[in-house]
N, C-alpha and C positions, 0 to 999 in steps of 0.2 A: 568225342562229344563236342570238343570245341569245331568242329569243321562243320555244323550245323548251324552257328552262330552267323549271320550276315557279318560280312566285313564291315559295315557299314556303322553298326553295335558296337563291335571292336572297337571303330572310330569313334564316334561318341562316348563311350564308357574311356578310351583315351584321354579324351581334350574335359571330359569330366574330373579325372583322377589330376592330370595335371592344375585345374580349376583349382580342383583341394588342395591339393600340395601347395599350391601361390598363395590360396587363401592362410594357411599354415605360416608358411615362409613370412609372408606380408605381415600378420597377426603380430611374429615373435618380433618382427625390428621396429614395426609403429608403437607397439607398447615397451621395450625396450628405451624408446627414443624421446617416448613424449615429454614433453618438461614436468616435472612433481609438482612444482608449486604454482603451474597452470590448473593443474589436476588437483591440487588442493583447492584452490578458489573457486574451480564447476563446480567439485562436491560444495561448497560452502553459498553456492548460488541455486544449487541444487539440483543441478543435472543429474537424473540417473542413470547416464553412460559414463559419467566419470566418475559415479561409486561404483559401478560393476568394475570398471576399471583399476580403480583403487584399491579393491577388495583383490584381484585376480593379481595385481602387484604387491598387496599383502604375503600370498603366499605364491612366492615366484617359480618355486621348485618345482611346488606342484604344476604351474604355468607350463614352466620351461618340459617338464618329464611329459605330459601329454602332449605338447605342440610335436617334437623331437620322437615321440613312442607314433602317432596320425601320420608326421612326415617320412617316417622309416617302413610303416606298411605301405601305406600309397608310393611312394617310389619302387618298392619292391612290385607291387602287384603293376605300377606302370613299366617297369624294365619286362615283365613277362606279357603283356599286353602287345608292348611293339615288339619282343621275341617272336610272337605268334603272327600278328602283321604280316612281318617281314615273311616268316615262313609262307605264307598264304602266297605275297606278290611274288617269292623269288626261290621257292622253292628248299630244298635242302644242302645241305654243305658246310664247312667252316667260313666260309666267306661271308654264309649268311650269317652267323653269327656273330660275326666281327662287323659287320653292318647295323643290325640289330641293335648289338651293343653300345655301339659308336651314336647311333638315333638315340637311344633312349638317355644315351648321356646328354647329348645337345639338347634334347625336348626340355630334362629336366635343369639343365646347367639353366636355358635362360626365360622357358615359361613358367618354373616353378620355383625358379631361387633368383636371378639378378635381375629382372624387371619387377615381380610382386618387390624386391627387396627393396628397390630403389626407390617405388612409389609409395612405399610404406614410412621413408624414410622422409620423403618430400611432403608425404600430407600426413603425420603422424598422430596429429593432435583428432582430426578429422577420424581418420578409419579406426584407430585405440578405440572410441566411443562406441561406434558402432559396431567393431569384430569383437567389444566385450557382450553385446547384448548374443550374438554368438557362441565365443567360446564357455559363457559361464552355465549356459544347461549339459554341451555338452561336455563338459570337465562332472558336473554334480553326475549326468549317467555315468560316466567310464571311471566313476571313484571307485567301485569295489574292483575294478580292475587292474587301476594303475597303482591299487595302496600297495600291493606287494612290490615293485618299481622303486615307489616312493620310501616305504621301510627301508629296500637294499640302499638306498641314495644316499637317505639318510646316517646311515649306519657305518658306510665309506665317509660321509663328510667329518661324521664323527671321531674316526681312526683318526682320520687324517689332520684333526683338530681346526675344522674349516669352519667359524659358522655362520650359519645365513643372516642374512641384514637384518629380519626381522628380532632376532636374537642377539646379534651385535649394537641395536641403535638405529634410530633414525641419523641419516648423513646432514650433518650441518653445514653450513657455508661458514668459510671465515671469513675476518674483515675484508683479507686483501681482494679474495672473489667477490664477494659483495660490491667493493668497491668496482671491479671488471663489470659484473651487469648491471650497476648505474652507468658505467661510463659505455657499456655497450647499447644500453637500452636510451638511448641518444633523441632516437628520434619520437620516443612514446615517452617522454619525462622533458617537462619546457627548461630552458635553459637555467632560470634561476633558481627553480626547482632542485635542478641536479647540483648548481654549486653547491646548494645547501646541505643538499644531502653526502656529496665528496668534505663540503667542511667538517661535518660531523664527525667523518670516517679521522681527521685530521687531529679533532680533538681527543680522540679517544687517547694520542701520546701527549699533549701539550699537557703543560702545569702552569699555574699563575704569576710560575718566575716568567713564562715566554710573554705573559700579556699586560703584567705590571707596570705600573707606572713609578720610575723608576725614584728614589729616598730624593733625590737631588730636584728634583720635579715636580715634588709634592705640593700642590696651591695648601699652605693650611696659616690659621688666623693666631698668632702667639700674644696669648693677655700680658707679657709683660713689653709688649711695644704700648706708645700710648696711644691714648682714648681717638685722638684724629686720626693716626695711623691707622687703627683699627676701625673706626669710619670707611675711612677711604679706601680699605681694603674689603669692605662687606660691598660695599658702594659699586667699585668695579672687578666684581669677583666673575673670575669664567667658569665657574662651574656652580649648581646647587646646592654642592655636600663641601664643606668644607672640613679638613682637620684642624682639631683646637688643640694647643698646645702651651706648656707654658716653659721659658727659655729654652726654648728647642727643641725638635721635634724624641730628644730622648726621652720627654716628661710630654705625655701625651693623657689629656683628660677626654677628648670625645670626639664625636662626630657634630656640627653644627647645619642645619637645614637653612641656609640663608632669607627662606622664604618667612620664618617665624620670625627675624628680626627686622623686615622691613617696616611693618607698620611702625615698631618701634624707634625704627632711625627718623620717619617722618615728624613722629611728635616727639624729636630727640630726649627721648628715655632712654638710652641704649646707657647700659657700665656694664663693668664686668661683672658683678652678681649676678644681674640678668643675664646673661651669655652664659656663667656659669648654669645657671639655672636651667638652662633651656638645652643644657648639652647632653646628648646620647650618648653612654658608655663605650667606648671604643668596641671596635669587635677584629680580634685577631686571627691570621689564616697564618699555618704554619708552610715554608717555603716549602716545595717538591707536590703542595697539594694537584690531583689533577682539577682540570679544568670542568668536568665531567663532574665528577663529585663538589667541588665547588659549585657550581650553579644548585646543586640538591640542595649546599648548605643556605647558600645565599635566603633559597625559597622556604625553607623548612627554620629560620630565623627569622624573616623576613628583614631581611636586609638588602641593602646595596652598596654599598662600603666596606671593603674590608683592608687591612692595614694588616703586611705579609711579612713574617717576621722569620729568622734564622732561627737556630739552634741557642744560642746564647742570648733570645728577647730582643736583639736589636732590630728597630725596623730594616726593610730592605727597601719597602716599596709599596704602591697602594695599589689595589686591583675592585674592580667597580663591575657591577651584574650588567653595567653596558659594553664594556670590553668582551665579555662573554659573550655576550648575545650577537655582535658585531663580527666574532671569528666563526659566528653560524652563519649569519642573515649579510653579513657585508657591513660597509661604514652608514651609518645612518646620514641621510641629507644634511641633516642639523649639525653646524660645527662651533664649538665652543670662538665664542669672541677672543681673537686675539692666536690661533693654534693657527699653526703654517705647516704646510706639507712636511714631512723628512727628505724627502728628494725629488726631485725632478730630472728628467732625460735634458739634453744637450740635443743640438740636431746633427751634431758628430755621432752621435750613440750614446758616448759616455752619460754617466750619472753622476750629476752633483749632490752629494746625501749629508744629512747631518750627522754627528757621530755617536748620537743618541740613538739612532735609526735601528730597529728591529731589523735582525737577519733575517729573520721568517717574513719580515714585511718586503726588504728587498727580493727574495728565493720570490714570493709569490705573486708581486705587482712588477716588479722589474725585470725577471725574470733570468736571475744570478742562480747560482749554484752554491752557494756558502755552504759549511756543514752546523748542523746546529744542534750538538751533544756538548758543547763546550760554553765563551759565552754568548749573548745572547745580542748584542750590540755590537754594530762596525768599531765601534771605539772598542772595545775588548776585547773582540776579535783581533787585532790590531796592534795594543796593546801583549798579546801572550804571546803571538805573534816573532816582536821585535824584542821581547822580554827587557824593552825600556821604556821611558818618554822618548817620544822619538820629536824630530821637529820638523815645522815646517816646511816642504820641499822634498821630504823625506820619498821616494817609490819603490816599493816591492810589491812582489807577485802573492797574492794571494789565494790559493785553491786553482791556480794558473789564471787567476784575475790580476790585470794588472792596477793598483791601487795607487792612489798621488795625494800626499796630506797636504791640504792647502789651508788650513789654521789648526794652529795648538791653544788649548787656553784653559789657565787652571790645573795643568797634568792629565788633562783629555782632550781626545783627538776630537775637534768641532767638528771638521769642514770635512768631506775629504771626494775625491773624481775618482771613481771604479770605471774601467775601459770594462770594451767586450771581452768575454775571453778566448784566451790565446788556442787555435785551432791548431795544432801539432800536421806536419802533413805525414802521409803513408810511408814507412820507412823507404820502399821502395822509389819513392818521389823525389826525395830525399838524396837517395846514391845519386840517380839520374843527374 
């Protein structure tokens, strides 16, 4: 019956079957490929090719068992198509069938699988949208066909204790990939943007010990100095908050708003009653808090001072909702009267640093490699280090930095010059 059919049928009902098949092939890797949480924001913009889409990557089994059940018949019925071809041009024999065979492998090796494949793979966001407005009626006919399919599928994944996404979870990104497509998505996120959003990822490990200001550093106002000192200390204070104290900062009464005693200094009314009077009750952060949850607390107190204390009530350090905000957004333009860099470059390379100087400040503006699980300052670092005071002139290698103390003072390290670090060459460079 078929030798009444035009060759020409033949042809066309060919380069038709292979059409489907590509359309097939093409369908499963552009929806396979397209990004989810592109496909969540059309649905949320409200594209309805990317809820057809969405809905048909809901249930992918059933996706994947009818693409795979469409692409198994059309290849079969194209392998007997150009079997029949080839009979037609070339007659009978094993040749021809090894001809035959050979054709309908190449047809479908690259017009039905590695072109649709590739261009589905290149415009995936694109064809997904529109081969869902496609595959979703015909998947709704061939349901009463493929359920028995999809039961057996199901029923193996089940033995086999597999189970599908939809029953497993939605797939989350962790930090560190998150971090990967900020830092990939480079050129659609402006520069300051993205630092921001890498600072965040940065905060999620820091605690208030890394951004503290450190006990020995603390500007605060002690009532048992006298009435002029205390003057002259409101007078030229570099900061707005000040801590109040009285004989040291172990006897600690408050936080002072410099601003509410000005008028008073003018029409010199200022004593200690008043100061006392006017001082806000300390507010304590215990060491190890993160940085994260501190800013909650800072805003859900309404504060911005906190004063970071150990396990045994002793201060350590003072930590302020501007140092938080500053490890997001950067240093603010505005610099307190009187604060000088921690380090500066050399035009050797080196760095001349203070020994106050945050390792995380150096690791991230100078661009060291410190480790920072341990402590938190070149001076400490330094200190564990040498496990003494060490003195001035002193050099060793640190983290294969080469380090040079050039002042001691007090039993801490002031001054100190961090070279580049030491570039080891290839073992092989090495024999040579």
């Amino acid at each position: 019956m078929t030798d009444d059919i035009p060759l020409s049928w033949l042809a066309a009902a060919l380069a038709t079957l292979l059409a489907a098949s590509g359309f097939f092939a093409m369908s499963e890797t552009c929806l396979m490929a397209v990004n989810r949480y592109r496909l969540k924001h059309l649905i949320r913009e409200g594209s309805r090719g990317a809820r057809l889409a969405g809905d048909l990557l809901d249930r992918v089994d059933e996706l994947l068992a009818f693409i795979l059940a469409g692409n198994t018949v059309i290849n079969a019925a194209t392998t007997i198509l150009v079997a029949e071809i080839a009979r037609r041009l070339l007659g009978h024999g094993d040749y021809v069938l090894a001809i035959s065979t050979a054709a309908a492998s190449f047809f479908i090796l690259v017009f039905a699988e590695i072109i649709p494949k590739v261009i589905g793979a290149a415009y995936s966001e694109r064809i997904a949208l529109g081969a869902s407005y496609v595959l979703t009626p015909l998947i709704r006919v061939t349901r009463p066909i493929m359920w028995i399919v999809n039961v057996f599928v199901r029923a193996l994944l089940k033995v086999l204790r597999i189970r599908r996404q939809t029953e497993a979870g939605a797939q989350h990104l962790s930090m560190a990939e998150l971090r990967t497509l900020v830092l990939e998505g480079g050129k659609f996120i402006p520069k300051k943007h993205q630092s921001i959003f890498l600072n965040l990822f940065e905060l999620e490990d820091m605690t208030v010990d890394d951004t503290m200001t450190p006990r020995g550093q603390i500007e605060s106002l002690d009532l048992s100095d006298d009435l002029e000192d205390l003057r002259s200390k409101l007078a030229t204070a570099h900061h707005t908050r000040l801590v109040v104290c009285e004989n040291g900062l172990d006897t600690v009464l408050g936080i002072l708003h410099v601003r509410k005693v000005l008028n008073a200094m003018r029409r010199d009314e200022i004593d200690l009653e008043m100061i006392r009077s006017i001082v806000r009750e300390p507010y304590f952060v215990p060491e190890g808090t993160k940085l994260l949850d501190q800013l909650t607390n800072f805003q859900e107190n309404q504060r911005h001072v906190g004063l970071v204390v150990d396990e045994y009530g002793e201060i350590m350090g003072l930590v302020t909702l501007k140092d938080i905000l500053e490890e997001i957004v950067g240093e603010f333009t505005s610099q307190a009267i009187g604060s000088a860099a921690k380090f500066h470059r050399e035009p050797d390379g080196s760095v001349i640093a203070d020994g106050s100087c945050s390792l995380r400040v150096l690791n991230r503006k100078a661009g060291f490699d410190f480790p920072l699980e341990g402590p938190k300052t070149i001076n400490g670092l330094l200190l564990e280090s040498l496990e003494d005071i060490p003195e001035a002139g002193t050099t060793l290698n640190v983290d294969e930095h080469p380090v040079e103390i050039l002042q001691v003072q007090n039993r801490m390290v002031k001054v100190v010059r961090i070279l580049p670090r030491i570039v080891h060459a290839p073992a092989a460079q090495q024999a040579a």
